[in-house]
LUMZADO-34570 format. One line per field, with one value per atom (N, C-alpha, C, CB): residue in one letter; z, x, y; atom name; residue number from 1. Coordinates in nm, 2 decimals, padded with zeros to 4 digits, m for minus. Glycine has a CB too. Layout:
<sites>
r = c(A:...) $
z = c(Z:...) $
x = c(X:...) $
y = c(Y:...) $
a = c(CA:...) $
k = c(NUM:...) $
</sites>
This chain:
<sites>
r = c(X:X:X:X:X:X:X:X:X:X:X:X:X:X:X:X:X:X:X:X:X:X:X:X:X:X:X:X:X:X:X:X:X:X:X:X:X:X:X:X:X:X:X:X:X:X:X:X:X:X:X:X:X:X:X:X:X:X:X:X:X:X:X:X:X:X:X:X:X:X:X:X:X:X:X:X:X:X:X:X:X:X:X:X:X:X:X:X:X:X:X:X:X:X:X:X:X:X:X:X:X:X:X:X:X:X:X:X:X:X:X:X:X:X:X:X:X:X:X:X:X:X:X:X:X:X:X:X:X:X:X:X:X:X:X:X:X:X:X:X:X:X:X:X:X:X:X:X:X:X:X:X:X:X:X:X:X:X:X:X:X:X:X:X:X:X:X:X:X:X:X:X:X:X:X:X:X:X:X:X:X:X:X:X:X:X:X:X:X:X:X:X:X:X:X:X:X:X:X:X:X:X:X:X:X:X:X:X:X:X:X:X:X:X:X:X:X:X:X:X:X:X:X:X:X:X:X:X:X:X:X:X:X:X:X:X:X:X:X:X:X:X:X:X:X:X:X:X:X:X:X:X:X:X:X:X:X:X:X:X:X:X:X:X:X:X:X:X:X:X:X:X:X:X:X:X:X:X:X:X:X:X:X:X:X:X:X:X:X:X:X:X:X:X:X:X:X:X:X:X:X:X:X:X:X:X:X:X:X:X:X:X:X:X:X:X:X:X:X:X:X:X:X:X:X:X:X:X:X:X:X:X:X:X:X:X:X:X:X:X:X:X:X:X:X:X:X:X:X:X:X:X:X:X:X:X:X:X:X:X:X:X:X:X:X:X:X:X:X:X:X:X:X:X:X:X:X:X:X:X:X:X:X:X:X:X:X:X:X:X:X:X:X:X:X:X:X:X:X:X:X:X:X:X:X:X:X:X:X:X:X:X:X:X:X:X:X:X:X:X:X:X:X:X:X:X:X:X:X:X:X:X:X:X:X:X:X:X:X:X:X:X:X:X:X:X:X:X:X:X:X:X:X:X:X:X:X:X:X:X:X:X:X:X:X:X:X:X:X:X:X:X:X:X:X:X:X:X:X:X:X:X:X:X:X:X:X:X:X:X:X:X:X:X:X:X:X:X:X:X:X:X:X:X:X:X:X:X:X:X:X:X:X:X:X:X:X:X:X:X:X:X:X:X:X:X:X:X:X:X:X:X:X:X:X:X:X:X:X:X) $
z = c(09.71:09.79:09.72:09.93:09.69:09.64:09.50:09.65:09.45:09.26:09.35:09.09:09.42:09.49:09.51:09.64:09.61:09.65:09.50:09.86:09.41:09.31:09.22:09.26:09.22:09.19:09.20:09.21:09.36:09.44:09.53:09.47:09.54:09.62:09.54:09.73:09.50:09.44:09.48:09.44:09.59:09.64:09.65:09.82:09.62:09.63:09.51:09.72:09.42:09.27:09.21:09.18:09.24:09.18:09.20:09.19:09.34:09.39:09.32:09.57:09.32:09.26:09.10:09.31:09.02:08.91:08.83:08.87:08.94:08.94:08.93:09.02:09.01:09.01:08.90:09.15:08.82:08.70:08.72:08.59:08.84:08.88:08.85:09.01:08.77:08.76:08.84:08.60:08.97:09.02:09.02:09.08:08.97:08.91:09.05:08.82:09.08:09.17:09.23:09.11:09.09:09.16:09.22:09.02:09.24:09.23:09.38:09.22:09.39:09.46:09.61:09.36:09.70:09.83:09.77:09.93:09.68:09.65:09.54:09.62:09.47:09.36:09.44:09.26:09.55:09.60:09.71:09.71:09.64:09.69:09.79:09.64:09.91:10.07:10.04:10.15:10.08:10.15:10.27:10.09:10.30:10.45:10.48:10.49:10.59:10.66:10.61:10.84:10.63:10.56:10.71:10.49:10.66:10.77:10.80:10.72:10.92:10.95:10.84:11.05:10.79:10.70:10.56:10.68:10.53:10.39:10.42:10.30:10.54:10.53:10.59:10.62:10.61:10.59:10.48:10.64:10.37:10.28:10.18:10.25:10.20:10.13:10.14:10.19:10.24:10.29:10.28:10.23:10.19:10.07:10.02:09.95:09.93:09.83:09.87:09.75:09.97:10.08:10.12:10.22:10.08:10.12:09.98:10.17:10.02:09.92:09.92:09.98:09.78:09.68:09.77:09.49:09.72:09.69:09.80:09.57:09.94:10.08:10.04:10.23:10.08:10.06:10.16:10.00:10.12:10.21:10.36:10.13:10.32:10.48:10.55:10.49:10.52:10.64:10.71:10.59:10.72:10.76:10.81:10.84:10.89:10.90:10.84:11.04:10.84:10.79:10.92:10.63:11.01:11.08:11.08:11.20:11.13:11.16:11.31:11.09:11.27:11.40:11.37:11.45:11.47:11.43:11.57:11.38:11.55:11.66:11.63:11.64:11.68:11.67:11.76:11.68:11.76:11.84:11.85:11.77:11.95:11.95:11.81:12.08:11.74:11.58:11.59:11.46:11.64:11.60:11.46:11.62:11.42:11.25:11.27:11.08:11.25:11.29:11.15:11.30:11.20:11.08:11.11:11.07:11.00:10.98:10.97:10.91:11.03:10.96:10.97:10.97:10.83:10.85:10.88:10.73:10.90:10.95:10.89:11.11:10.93:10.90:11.06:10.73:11.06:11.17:11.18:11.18:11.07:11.00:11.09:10.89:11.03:11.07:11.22:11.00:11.29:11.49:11.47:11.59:11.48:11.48:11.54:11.31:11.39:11.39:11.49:11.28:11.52:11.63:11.78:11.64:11.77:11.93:11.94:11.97:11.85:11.87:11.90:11.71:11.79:11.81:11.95:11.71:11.97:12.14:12.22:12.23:12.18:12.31:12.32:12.30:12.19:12.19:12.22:12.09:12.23:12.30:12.45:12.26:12.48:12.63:12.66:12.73:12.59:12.64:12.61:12.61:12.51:12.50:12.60:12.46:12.67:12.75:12.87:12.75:12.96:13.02:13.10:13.07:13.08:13.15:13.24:13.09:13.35:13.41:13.37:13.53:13.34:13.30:13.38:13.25:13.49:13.64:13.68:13.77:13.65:13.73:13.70:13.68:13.74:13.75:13.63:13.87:13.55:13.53:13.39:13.51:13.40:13.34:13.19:13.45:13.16:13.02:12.96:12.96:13.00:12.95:12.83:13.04:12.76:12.59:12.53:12.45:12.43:12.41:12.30:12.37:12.25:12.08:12.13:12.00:12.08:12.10:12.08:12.07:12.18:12.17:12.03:12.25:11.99:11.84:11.74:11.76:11.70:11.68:11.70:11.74:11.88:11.89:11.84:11.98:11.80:11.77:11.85:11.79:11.86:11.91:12.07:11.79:12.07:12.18:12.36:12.16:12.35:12.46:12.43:12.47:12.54:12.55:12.60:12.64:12.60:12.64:12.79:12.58:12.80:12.95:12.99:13.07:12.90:12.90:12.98:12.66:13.04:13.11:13.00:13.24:12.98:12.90:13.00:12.65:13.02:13.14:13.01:13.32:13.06:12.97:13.10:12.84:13.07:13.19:13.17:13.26:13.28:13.28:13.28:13.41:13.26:13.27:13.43:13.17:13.48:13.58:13.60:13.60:13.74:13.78:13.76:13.97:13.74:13.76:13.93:13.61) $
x = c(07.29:07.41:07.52:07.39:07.45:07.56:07.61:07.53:07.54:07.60:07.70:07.41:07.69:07.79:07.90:07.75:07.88:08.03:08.09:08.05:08.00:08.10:08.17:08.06:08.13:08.19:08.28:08.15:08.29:08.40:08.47:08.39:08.48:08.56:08.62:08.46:08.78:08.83:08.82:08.93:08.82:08.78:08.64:08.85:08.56:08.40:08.37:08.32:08.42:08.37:08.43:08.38:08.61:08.61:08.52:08.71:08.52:08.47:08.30:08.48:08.23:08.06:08.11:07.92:08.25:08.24:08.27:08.31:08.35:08.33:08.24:08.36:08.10:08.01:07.90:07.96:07.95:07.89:07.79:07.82:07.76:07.64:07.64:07.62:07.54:07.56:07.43:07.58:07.47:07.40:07.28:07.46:07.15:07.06:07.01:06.96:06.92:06.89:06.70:06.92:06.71:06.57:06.62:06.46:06.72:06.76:06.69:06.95:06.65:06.58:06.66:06.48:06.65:06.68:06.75:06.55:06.66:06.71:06.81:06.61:06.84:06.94:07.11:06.89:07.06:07.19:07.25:07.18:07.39:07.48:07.53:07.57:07.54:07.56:07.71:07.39:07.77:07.91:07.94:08.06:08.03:08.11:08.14:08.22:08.14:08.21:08.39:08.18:08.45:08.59:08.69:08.63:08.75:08.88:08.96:08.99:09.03:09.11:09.22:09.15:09.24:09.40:09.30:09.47:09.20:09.18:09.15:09.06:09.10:09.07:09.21:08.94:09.32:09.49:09.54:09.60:09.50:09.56:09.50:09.58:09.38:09.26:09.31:09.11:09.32:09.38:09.32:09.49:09.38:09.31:09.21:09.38:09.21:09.11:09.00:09.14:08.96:08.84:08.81:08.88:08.87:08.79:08.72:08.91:08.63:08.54:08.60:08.38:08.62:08.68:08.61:08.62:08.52:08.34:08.25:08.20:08.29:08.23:08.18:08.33:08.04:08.00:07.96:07.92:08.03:08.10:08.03:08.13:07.86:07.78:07.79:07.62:07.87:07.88:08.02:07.89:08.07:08.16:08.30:08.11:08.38:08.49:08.53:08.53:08.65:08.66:08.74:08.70:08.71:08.81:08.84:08.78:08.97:09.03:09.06:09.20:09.01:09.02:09.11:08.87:09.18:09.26:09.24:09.41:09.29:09.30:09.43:09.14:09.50:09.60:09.57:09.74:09.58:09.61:09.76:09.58:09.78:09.93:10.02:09.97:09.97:10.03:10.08:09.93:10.06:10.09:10.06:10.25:10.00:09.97:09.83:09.99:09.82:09.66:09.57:09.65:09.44:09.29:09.31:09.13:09.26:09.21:09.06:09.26:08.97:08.91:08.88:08.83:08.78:08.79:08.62:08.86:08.59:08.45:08.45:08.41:08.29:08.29:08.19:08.25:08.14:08.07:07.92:08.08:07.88:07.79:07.74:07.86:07.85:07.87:07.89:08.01:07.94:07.96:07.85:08.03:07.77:07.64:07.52:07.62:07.56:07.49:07.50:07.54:07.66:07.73:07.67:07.91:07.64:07.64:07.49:07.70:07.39:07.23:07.22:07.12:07.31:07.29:07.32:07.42:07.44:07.49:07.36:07.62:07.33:07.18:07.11:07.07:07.04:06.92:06.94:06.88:07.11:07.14:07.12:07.22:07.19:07.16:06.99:07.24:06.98:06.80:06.69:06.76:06.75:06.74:06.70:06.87:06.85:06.89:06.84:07.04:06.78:06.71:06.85:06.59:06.96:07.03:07.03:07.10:07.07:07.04:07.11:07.04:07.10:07.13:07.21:07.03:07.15:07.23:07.33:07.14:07.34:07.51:07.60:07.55:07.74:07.85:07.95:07.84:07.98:08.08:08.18:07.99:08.31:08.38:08.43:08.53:08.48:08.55:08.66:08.50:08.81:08.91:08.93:09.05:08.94:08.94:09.12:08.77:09.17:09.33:09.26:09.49:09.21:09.19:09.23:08.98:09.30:09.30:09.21:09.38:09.20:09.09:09.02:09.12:09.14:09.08:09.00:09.19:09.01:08.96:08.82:09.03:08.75:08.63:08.53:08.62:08.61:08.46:08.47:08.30:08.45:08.48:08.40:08.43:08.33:08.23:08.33:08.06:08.46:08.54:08.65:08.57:08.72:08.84:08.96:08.82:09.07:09.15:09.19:09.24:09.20:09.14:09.03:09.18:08.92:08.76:08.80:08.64:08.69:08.64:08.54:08.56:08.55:08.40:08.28:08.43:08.17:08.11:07.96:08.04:07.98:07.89:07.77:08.00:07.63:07.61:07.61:07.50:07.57:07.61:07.45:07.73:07.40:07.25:07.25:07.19:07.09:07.07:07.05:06.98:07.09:07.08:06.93:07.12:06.94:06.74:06.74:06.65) $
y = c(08.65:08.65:08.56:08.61:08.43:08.36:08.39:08.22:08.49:08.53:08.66:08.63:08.71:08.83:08.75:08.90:08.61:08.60:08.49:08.50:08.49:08.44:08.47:08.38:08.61:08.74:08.84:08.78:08.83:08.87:08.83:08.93:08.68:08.59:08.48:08.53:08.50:08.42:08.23:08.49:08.27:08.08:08.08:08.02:08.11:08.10:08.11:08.21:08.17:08.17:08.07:08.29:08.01:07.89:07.78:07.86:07.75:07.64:07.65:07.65:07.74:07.72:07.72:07.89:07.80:07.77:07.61:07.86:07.57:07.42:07.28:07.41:07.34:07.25:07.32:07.22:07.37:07.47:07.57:07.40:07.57:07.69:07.84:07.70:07.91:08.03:08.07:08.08:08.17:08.20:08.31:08.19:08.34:08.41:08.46:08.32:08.57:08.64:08.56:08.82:08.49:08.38:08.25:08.31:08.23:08.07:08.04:08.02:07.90:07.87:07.79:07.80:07.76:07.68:07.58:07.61:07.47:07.36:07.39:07.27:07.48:07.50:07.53:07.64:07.59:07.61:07.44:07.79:07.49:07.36:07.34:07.33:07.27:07.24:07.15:07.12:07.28:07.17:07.20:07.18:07.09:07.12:07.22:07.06:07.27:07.37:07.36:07.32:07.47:07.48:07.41:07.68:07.35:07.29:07.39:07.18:07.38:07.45:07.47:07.40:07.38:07.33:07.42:07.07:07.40:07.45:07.60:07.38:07.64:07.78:07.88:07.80:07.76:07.83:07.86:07.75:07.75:07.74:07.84:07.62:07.86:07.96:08.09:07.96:08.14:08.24:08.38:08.23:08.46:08.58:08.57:08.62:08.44:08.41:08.39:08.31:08.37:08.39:08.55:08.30:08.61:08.74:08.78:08.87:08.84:08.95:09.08:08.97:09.06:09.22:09.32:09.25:09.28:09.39:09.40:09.31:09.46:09.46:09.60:09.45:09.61:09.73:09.82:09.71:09.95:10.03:10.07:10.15:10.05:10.06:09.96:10.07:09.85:09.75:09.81:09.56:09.90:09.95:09.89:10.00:09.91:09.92:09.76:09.97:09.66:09.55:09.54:09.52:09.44:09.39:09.23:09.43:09.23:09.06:08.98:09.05:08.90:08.84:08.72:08.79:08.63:08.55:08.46:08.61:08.35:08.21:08.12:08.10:08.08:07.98:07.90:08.03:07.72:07.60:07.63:07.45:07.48:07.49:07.43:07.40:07.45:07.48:07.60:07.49:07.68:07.86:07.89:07.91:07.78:07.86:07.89:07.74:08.05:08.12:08.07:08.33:08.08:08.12:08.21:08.09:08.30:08.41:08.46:08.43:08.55:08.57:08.73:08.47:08.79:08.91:08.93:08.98:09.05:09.06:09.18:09.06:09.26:09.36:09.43:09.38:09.57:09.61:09.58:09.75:09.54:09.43:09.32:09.36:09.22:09.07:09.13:08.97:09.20:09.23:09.24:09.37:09.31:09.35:09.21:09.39:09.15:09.00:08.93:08.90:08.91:08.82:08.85:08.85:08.97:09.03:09.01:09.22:08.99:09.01:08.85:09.08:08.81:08.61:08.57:08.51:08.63:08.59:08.59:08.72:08.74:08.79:08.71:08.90:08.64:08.53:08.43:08.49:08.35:08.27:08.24:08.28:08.40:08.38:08.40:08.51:08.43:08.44:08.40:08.54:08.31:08.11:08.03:08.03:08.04:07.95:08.05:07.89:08.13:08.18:08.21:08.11:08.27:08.30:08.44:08.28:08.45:08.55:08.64:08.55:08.77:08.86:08.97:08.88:08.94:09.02:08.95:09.03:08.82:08.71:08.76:08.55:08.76:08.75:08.65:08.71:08.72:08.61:08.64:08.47:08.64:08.74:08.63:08.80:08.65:08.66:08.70:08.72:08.63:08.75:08.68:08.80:08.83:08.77:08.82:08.88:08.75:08.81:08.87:08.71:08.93:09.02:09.17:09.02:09.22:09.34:09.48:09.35:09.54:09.63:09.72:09.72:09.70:09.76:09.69:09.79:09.56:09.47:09.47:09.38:09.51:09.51:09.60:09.51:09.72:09.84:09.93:09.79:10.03:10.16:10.17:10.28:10.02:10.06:10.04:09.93:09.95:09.89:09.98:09.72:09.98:10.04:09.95:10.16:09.97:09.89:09.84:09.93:09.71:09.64:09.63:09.68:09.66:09.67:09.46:09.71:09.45:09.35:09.27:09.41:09.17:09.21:09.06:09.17:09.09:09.00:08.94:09.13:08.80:08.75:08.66:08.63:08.66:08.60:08.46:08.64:08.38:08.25:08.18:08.22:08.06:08.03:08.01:07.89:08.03:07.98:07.82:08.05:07.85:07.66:07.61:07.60:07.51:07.48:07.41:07.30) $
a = c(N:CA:C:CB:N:CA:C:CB:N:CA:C:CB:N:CA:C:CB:N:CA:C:CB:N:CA:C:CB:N:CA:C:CB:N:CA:C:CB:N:CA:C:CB:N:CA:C:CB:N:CA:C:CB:N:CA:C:CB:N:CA:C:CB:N:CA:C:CB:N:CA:C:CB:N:CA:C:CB:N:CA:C:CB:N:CA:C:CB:N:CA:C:CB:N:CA:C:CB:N:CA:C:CB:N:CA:C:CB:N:CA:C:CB:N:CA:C:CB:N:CA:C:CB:N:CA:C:CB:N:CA:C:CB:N:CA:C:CB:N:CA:C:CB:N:CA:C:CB:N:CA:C:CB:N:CA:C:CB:N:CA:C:CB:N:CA:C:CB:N:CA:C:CB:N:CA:C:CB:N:CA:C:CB:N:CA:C:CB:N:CA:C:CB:N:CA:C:CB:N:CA:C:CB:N:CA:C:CB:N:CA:C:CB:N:CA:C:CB:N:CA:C:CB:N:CA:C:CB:N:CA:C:CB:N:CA:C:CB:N:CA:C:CB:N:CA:C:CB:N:CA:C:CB:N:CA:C:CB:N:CA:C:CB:N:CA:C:CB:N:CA:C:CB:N:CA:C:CB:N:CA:C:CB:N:CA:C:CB:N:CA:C:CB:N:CA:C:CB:N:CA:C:CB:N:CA:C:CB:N:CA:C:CB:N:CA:C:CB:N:CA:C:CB:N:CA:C:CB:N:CA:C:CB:N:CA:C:CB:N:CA:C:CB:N:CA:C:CB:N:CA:C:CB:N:CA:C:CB:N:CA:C:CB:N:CA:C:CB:N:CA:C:CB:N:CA:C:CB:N:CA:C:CB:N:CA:C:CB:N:CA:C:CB:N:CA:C:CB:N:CA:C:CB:N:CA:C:CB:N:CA:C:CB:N:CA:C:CB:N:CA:C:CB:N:CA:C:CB:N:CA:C:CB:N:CA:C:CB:N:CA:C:CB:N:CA:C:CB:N:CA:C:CB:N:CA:C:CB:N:CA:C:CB:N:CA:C:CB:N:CA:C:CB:N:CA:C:CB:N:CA:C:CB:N:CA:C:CB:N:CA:C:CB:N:CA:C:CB:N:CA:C:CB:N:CA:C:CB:N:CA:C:CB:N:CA:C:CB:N:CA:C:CB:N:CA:C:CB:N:CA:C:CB:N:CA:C:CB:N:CA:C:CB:N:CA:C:CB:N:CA:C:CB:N:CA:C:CB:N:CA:C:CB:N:CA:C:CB:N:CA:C:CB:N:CA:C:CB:N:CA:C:CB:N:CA:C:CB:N:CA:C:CB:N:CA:C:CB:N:CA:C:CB:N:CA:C:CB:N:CA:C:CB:N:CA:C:CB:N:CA:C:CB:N:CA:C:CB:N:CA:C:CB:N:CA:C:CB:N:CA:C:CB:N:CA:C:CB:N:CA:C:CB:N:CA:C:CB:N:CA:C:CB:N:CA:C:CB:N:CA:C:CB) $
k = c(1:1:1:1:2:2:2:2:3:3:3:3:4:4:4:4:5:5:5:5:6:6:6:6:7:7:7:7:8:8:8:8:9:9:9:9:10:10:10:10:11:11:11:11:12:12:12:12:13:13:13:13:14:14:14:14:15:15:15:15:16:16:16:16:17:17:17:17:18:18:18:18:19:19:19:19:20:20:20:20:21:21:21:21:22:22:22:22:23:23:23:23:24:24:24:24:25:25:25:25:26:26:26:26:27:27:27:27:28:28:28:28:29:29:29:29:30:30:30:30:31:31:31:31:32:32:32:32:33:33:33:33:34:34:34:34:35:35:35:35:36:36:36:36:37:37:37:37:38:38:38:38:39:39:39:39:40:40:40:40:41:41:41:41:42:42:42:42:43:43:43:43:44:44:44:44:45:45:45:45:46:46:46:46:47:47:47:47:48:48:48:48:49:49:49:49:50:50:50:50:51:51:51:51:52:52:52:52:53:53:53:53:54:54:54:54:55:55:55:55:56:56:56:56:57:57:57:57:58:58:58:58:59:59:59:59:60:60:60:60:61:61:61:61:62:62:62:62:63:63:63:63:64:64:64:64:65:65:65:65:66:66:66:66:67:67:67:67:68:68:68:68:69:69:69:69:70:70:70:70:71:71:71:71:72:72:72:72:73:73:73:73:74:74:74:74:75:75:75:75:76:76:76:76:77:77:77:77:78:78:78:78:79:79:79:79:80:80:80:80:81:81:81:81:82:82:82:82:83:83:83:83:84:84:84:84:85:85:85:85:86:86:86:86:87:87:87:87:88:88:88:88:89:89:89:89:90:90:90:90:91:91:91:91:92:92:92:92:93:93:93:93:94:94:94:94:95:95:95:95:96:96:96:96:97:97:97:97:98:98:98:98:99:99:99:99:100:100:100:100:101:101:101:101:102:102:102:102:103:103:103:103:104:104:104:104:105:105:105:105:106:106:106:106:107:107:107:107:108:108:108:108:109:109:109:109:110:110:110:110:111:111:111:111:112:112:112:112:113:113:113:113:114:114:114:114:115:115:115:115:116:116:116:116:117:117:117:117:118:118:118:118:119:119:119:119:120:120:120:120:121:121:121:121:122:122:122:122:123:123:123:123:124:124:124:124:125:125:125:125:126:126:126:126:127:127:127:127:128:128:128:128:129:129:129:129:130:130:130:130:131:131:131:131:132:132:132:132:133:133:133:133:134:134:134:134:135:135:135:135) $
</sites>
């Protein structure tokens, strides 16, 4: 994965071509390099060059999501039906982690627009997340 995105992610291939790594399809746990998480301010300034050329075409559609503080200057980021996929199974395990009831009540209004989500909500969809039980 990491010889892909060095490949086809202009800010991911400079940055690993930097610390001289050429990434081989054996490379091991300890060969690969641990940095910080990206800042708000660098993953503004990153921008484009953080996307991958080379998304391959069964992870389907490419969507964007975006967030602004009261900066009004948004992140960006792009996904694919893929990465949803991931997001929504992780959420589940979360809630079901934390033993949350699954029958409770409890809403969610989100501003992304319906298109954004995937063909499965429609517009003004509700979307209900449950909440954990008390002990």
């Amino acid at each position: 994965m990491l010889r892909h995105f060095q490949e086809t992610s202009p800010y991911f291939g400079n940055k690993l071509k930097t610390i001289g790594k050429n990434f081989q399809p054996t490379a091991r746990s300890r060969d690969i390099p641990v940095d910080p998480p990206l800042t708000r301010n660098e993953s503004q300034e990153a921008d484009k060059a953080l996307l991958n050329t080379a998304i391959p075409k069964d992870h389907g559609l490419l969507l964007t999501a975006s967030s602004s503080e009261s900066t009004g200057r948004p992140v960006t980021a792009r996904k694919t039906d893929v990465n949803q996929s991931f997001h929504r199974a992780f959420n589940l395990r979360n809630h079901l982690w934390h033993k949350c009831d699954l029958t409770a009540k409890f809403a969610t209004i989100r501003a992304t627009p319906w298109r954004q989500m995937g063909d499965t909500v429609s517009p003004g969809h509700l979307y209900i997340r449950p909440v954990p039980q008390s002990s």
